[in-house]
VMD Tcl script that builds the backbone (N, CA, C; Angstrom):
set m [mol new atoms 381]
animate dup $m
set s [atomselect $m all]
$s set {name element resname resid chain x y z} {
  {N N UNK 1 A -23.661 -13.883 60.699}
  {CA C UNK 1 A -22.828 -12.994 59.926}
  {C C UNK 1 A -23.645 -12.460 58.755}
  {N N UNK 2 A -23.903 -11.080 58.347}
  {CA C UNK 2 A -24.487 -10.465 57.431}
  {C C UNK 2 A -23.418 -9.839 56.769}
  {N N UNK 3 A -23.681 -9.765 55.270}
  {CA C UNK 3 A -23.000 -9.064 54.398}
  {C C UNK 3 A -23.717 -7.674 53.778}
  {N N UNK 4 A -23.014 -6.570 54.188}
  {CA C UNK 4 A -23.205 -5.294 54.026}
  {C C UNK 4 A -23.705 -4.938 52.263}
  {N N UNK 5 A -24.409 -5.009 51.683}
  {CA C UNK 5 A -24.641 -4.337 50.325}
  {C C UNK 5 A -24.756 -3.032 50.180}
  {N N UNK 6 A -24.066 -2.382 49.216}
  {CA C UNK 6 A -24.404 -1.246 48.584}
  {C C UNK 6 A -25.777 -1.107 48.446}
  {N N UNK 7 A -26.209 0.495 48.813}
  {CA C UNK 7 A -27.153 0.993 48.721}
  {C C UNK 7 A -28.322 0.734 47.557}
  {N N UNK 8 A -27.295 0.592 46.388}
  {CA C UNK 8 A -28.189 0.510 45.150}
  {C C UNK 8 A -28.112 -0.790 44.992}
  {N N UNK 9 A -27.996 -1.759 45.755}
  {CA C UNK 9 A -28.291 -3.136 45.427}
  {C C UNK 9 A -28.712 -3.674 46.684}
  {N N UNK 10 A -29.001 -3.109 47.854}
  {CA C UNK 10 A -30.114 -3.137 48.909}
  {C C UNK 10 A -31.621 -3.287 48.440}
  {N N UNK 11 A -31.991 -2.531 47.120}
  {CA C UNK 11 A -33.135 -2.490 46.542}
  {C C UNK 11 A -33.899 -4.026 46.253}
  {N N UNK 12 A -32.938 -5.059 45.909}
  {CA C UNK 12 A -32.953 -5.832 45.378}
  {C C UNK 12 A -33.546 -7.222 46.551}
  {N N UNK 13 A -33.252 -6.647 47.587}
  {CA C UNK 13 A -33.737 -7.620 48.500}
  {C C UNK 13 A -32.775 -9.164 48.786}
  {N N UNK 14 A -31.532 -9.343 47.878}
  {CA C UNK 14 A -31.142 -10.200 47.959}
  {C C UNK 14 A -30.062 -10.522 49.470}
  {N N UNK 15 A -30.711 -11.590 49.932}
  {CA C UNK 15 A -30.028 -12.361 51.117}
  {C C UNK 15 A -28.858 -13.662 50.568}
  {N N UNK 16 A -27.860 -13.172 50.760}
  {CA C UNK 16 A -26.584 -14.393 50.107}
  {C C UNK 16 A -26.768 -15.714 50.781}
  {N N UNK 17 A -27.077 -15.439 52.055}
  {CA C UNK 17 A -26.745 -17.080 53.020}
  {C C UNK 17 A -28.303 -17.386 52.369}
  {N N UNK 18 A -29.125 -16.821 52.313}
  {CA C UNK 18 A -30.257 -17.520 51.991}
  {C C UNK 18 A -30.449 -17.793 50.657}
  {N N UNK 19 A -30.117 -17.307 49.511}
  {CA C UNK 19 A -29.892 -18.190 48.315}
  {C C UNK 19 A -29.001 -19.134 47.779}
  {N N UNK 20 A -27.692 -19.281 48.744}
  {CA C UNK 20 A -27.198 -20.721 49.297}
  {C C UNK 20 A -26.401 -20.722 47.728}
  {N N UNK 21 A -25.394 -21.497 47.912}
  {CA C UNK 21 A -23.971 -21.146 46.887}
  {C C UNK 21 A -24.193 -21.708 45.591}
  {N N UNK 22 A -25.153 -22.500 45.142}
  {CA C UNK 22 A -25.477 -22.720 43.827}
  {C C UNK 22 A -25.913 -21.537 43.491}
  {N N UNK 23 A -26.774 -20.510 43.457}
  {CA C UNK 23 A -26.800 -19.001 42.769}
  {C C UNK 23 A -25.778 -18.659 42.635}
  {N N UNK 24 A -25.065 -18.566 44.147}
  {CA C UNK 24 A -23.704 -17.659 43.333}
  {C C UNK 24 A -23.039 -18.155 42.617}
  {N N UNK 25 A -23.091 -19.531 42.329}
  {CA C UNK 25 A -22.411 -20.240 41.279}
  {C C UNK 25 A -22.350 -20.039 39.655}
  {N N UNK 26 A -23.935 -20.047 39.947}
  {CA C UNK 26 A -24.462 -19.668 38.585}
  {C C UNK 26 A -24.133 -17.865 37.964}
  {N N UNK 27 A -24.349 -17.271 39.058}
  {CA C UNK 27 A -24.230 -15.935 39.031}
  {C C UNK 27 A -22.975 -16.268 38.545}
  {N N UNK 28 A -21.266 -16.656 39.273}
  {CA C UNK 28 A -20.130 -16.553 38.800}
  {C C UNK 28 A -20.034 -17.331 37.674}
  {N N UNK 29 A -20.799 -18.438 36.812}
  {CA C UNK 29 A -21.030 -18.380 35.589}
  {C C UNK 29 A -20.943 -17.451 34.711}
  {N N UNK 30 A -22.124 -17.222 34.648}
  {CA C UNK 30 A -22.661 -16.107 34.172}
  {C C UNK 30 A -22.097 -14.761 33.500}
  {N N UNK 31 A -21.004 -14.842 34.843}
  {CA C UNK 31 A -20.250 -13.329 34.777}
  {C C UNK 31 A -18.175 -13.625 33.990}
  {N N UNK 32 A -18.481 -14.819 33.859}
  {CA C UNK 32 A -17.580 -15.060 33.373}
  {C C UNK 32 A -17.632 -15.581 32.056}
  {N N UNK 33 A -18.750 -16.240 31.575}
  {CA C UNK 33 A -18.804 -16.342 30.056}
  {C C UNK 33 A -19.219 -15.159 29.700}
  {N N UNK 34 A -19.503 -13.954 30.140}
  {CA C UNK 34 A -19.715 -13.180 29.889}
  {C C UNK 34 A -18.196 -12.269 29.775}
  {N N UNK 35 A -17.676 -12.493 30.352}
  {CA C UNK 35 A -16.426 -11.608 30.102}
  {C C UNK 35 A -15.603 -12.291 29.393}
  {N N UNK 36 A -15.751 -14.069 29.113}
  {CA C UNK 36 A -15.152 -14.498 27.735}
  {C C UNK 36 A -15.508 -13.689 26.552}
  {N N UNK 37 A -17.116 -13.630 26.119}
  {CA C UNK 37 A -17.770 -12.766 25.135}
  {C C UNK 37 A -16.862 -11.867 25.161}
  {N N UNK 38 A -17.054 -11.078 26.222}
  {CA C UNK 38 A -16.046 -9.354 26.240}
  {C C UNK 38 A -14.613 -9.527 25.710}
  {N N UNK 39 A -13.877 -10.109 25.910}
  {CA C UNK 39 A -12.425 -10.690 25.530}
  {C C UNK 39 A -12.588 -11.004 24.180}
  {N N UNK 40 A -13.409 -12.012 23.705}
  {CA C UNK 40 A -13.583 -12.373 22.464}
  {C C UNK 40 A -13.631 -11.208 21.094}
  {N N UNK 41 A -14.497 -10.506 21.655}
  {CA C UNK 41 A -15.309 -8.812 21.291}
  {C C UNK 41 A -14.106 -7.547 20.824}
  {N N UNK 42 A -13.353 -7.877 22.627}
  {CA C UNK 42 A -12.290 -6.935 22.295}
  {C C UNK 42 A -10.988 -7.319 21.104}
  {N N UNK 43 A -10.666 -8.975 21.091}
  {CA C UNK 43 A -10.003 -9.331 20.445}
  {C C UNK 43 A -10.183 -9.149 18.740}
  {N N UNK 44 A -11.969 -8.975 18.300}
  {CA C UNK 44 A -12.515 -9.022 17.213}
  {C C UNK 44 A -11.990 -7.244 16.736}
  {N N UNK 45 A -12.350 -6.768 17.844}
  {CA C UNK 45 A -12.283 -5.219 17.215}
  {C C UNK 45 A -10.609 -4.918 17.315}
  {N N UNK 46 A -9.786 -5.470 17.885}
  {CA C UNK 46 A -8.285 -5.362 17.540}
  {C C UNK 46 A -8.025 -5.289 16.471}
  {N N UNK 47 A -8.214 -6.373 15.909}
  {CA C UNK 47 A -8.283 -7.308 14.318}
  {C C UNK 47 A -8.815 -6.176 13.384}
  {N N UNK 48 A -10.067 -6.044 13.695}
  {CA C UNK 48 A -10.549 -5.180 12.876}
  {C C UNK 48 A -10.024 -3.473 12.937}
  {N N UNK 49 A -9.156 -3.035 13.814}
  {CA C UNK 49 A -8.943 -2.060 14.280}
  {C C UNK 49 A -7.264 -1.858 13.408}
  {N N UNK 50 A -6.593 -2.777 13.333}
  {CA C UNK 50 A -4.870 -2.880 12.560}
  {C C UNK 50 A -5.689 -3.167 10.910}
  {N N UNK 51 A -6.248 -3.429 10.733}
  {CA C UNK 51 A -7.163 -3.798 9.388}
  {C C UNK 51 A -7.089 -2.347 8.552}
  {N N UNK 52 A -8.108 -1.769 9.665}
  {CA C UNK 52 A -8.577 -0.288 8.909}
  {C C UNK 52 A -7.508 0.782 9.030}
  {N N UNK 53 A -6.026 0.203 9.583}
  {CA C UNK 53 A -5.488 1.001 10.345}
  {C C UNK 53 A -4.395 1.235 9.140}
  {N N UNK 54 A -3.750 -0.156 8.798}
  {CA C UNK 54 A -3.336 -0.448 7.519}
  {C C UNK 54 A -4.217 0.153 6.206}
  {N N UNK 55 A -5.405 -0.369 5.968}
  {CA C UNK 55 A -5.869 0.870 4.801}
  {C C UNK 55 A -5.748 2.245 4.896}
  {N N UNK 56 A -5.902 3.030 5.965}
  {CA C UNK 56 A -5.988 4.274 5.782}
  {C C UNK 56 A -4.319 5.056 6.061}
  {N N UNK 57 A -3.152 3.777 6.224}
  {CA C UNK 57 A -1.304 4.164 6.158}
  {C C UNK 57 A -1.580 3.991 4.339}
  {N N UNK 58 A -1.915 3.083 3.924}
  {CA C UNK 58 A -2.168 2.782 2.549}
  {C C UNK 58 A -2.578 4.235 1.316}
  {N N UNK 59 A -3.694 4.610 1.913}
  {CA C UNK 59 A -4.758 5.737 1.247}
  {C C UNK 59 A -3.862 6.955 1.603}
  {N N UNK 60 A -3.633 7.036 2.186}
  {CA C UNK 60 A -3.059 8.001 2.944}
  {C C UNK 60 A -1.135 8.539 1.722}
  {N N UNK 61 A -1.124 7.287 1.886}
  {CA C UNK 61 A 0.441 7.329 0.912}
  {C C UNK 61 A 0.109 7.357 -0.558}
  {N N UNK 62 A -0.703 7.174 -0.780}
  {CA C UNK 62 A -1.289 6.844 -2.524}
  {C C UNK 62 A -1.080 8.309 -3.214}
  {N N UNK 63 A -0.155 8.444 -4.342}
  {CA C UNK 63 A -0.306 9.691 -5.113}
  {C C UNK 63 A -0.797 8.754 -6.809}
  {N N UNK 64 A 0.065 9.525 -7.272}
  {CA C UNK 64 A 0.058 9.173 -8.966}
  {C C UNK 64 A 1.183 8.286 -9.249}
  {N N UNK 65 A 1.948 8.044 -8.808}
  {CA C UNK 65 A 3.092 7.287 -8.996}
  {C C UNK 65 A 3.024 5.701 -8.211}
  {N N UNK 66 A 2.403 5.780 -7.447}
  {CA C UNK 66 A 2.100 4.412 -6.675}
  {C C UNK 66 A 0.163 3.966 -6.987}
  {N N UNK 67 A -0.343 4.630 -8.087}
  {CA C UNK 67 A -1.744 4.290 -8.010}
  {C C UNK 67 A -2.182 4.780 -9.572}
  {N N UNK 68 A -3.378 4.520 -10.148}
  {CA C UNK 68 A -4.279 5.077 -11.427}
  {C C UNK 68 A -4.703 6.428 -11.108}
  {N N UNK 69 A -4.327 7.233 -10.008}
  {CA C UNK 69 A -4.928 8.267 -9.621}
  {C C UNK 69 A -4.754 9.578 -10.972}
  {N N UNK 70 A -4.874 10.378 -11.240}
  {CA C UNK 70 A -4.102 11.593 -12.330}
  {C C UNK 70 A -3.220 12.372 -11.726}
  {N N UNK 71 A -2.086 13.097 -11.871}
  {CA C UNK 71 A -1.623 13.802 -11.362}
  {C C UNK 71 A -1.794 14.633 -10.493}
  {N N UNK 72 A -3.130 15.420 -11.324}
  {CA C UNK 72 A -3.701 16.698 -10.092}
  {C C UNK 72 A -4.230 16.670 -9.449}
  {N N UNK 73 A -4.654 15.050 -9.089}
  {CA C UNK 73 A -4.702 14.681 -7.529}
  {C C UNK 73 A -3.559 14.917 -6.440}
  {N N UNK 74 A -2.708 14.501 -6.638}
  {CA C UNK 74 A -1.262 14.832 -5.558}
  {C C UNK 74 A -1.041 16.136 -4.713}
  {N N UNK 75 A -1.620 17.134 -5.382}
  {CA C UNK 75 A -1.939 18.397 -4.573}
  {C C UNK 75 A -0.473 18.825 -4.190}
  {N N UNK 76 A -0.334 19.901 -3.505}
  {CA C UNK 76 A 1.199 20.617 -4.500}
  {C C UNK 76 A 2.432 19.947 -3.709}
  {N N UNK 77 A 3.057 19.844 -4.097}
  {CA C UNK 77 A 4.534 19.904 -4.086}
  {C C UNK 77 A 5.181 20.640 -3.316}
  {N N UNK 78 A 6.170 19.854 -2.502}
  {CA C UNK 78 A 7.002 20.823 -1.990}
  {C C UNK 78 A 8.307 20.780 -2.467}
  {N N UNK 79 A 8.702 21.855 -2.676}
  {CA C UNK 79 A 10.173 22.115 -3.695}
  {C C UNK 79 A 11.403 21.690 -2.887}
  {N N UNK 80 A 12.421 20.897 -3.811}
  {CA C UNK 80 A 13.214 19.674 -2.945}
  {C C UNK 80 A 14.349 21.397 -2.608}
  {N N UNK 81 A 14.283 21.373 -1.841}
  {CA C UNK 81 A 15.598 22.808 -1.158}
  {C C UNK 81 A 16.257 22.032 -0.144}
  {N N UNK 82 A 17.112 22.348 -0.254}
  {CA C UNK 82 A 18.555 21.252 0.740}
  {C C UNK 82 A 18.892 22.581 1.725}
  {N N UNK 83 A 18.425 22.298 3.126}
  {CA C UNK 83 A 18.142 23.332 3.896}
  {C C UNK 83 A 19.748 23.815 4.488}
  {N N UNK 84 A 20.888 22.815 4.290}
  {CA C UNK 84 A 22.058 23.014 4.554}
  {C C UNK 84 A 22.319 23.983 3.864}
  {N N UNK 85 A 22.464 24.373 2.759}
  {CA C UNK 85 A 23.202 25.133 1.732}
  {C C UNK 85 A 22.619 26.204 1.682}
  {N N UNK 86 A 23.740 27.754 1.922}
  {CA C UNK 86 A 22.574 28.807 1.437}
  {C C UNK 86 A 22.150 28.914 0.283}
  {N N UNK 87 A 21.440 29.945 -0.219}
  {CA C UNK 87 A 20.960 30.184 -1.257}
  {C C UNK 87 A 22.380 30.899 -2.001}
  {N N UNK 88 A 22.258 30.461 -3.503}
  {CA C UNK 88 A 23.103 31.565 -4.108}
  {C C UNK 88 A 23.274 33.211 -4.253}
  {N N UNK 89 A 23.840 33.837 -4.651}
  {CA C UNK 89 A 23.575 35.303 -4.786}
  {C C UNK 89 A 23.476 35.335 -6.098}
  {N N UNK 90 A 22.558 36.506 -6.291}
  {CA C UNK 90 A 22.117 36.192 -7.327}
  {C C UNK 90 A 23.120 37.630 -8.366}
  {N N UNK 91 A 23.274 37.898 -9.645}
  {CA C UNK 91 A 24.078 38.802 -10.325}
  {C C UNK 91 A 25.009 38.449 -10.866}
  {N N UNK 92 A 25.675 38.950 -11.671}
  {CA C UNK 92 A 27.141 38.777 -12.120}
  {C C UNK 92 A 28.233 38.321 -11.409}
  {N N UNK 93 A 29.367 37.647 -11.423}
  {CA C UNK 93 A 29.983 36.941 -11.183}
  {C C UNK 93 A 31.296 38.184 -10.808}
  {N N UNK 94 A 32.180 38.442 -9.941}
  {CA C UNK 94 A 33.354 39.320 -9.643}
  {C C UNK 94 A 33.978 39.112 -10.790}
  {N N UNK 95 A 34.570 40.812 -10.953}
  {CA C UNK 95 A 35.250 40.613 -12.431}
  {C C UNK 95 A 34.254 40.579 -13.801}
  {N N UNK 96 A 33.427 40.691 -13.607}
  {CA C UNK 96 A 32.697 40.452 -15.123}
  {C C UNK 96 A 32.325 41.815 -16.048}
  {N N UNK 97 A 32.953 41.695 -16.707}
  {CA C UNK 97 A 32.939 42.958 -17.722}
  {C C UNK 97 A 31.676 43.156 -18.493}
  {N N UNK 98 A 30.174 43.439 -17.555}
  {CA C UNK 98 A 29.155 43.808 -18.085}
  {C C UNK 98 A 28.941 45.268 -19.233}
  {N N UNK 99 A 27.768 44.616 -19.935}
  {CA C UNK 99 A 27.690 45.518 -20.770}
  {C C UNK 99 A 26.418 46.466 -20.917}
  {N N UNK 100 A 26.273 47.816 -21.011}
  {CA C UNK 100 A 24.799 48.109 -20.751}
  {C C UNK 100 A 24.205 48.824 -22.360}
  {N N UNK 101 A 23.841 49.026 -22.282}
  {CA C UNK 101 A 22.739 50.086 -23.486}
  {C C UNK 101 A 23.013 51.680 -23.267}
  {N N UNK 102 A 23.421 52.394 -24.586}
  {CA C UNK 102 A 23.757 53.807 -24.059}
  {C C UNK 102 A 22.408 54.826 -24.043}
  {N N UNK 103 A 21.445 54.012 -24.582}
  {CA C UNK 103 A 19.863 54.768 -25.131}
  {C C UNK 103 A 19.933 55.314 -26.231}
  {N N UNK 104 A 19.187 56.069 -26.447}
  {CA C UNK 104 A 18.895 57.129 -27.798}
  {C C UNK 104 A 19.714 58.428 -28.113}
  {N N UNK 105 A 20.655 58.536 -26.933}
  {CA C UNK 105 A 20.891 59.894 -27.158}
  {C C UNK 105 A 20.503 61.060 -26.852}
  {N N UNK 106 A 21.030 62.366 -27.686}
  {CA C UNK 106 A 20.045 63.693 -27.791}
  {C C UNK 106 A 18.896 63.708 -28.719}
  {N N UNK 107 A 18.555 64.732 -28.778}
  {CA C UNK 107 A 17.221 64.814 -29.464}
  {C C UNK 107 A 17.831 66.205 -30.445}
  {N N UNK 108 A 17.658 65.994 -31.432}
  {CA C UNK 108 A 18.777 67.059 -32.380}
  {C C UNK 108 A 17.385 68.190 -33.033}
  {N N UNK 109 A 16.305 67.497 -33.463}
  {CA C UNK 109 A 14.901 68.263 -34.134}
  {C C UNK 109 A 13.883 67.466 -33.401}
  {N N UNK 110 A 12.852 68.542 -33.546}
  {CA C UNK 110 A 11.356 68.207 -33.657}
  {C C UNK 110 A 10.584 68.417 -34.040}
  {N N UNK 111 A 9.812 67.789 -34.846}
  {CA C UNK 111 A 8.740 68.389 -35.958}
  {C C UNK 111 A 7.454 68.177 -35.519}
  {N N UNK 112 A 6.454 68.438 -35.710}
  {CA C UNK 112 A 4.676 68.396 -35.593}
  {C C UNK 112 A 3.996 67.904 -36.929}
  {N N UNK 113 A 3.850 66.798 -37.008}
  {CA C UNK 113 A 3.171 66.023 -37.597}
  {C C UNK 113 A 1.606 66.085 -37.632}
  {N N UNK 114 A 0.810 66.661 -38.792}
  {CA C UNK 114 A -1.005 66.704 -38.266}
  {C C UNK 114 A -1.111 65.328 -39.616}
  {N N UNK 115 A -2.891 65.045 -39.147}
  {CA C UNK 115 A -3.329 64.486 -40.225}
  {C C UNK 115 A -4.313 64.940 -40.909}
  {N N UNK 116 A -4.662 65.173 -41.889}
  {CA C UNK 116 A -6.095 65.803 -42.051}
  {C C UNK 116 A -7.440 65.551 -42.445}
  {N N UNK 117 A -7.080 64.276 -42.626}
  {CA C UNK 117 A -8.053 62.994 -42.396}
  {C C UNK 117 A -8.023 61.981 -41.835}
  {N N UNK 118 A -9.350 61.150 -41.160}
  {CA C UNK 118 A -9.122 59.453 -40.303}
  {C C UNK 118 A -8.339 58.781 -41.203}
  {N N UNK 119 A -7.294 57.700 -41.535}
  {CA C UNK 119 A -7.026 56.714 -42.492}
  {C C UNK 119 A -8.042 55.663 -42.027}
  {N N UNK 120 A -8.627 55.484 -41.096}
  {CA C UNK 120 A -9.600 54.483 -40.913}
  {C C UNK 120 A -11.149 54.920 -41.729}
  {N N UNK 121 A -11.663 55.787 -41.624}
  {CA C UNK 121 A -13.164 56.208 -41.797}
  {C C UNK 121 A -12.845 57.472 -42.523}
  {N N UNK 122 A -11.989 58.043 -43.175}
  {CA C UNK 122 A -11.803 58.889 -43.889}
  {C C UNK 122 A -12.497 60.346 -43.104}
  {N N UNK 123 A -12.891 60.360 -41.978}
  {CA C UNK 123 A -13.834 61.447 -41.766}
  {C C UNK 123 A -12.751 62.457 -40.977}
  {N N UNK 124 A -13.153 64.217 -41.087}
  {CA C UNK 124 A -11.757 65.162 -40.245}
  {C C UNK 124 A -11.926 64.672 -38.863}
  {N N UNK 125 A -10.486 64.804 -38.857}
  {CA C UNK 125 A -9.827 64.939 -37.308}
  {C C UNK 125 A -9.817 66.166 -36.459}
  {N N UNK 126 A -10.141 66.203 -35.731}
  {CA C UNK 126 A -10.435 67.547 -35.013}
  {C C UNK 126 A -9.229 67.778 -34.186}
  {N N UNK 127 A -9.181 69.020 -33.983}
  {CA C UNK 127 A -7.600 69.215 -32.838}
  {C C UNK 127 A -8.395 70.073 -31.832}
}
mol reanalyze $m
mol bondsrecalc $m
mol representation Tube
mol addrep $m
């Protein structure tokens, strides 16, 4: 009875019945403290993985009010608007007996005013 190997491990020359079941023993050693390591490894970087995972929910939430940070760190604001409610209208209230400004009026005269000197530098004004 021969056991068929993959091509890329044909290279290798290895005969199973002829290295007789202590190799593969060792081989299935081998391949199993080795995948303890791997387990161990993956379990380490879990750990370390909820670690950094927790600091950066942490950093992440930090303004001025939960930290020494200054204010104008917090970066802007969003304005508390209660999305239920419309907006008000904006103006006078129904009924409200507003009042306005009547202006200046007519214009009754007009006169022409010259100067005939700067009041600043005393020097003529030219027209």
């Amino acid at each position: 009875m021969t056991i068929q190997l993959p091509s890329d491990l044909s290279c290798l020359e290895i005969d199973p019945e002829e290295q007789g079941a202590r190799y593969w023993y060792e081989r299935y050693c081998e391949q199993r403290s080795e995948t303890e390591r791997l387990k161990q490894r993956v379990k380490e970087l879990k750990e370390q993985f909820e670690i950094l995972n927790e600091k950066l929910r942490k950093l992440t939430q930090r303004s001025s009010e939960t930290s020494s940070q200054p204010p104008s760190s917090d970066g802007p604001k969003k304005a508390n608007r209660d999305k239920g409610k419309p907006p008000r209208k904006r103006g006078p209230k129904y009924g409200h007996h507003g009042t306005t400004r009547n202006g200046f009026g007519w214009v009754n005269r007009s006169a022409v005013l010259s100067v005939p000197q700067c009041p600043n530098c005393g020097g003529a004004v030219e027209r």
